[in-house]
N, C-alpha and C positions, 0 to 999 in steps of 0.2 A: 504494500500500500504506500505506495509511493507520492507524500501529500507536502504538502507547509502546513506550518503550524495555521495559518489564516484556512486553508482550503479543510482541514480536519474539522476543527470548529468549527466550519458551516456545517459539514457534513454530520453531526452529531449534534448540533445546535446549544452550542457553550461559547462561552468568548476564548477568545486568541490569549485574553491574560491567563486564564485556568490549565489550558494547555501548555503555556508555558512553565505556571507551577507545577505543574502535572512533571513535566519532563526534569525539570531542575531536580525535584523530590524536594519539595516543598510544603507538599500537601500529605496528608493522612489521609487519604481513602476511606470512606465507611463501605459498608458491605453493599447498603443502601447502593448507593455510587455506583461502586462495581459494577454490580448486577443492570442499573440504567443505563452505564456504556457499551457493557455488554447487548444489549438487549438495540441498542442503535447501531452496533456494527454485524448484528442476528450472527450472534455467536452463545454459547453457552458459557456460566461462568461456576466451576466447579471448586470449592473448599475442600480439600483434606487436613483433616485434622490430626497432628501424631504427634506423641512423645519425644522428645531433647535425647536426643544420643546419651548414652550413659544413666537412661530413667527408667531401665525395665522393668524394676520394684512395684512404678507404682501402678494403681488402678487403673487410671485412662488409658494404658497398652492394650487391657483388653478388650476394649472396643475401638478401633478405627472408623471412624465413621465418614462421608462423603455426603456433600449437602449442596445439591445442584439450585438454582436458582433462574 
């Protein structure tokens, strides 16, 4: 996808400024978010949730769970 930052933000309908936070790492994403960029460039946006390397003790190892939106 080969865009500018002005031709993306049309295509998705957000300003050229967000996109540029966006790109910088400026912003903190909410899932919210995510899921409505997703959803303007008709992709799916999938979460995997797992354990920190070296936490196999605790609880949350034994369910991995996946949460499409």
């Amino acid at each position: 996808m080969k865009m500018t930052q002005k031709e993306f933000a049309e295509h998705i309908k957000v300003s050229q400024g967000m996109i540029s936070k966006w790109e910088s790492g400026d912003y903190n994403f909410s899932i919210k978010t995510l899921a409505e960029v997703a959803e303007k460039l008709d992709m799916e946006l999938y979460i995997n949730l797992k354990p920190e390397a070296g936490r196999e003790g605790k609880k949350l190892q034994k369910e991995n769970r996946c949460f499409i939106f």
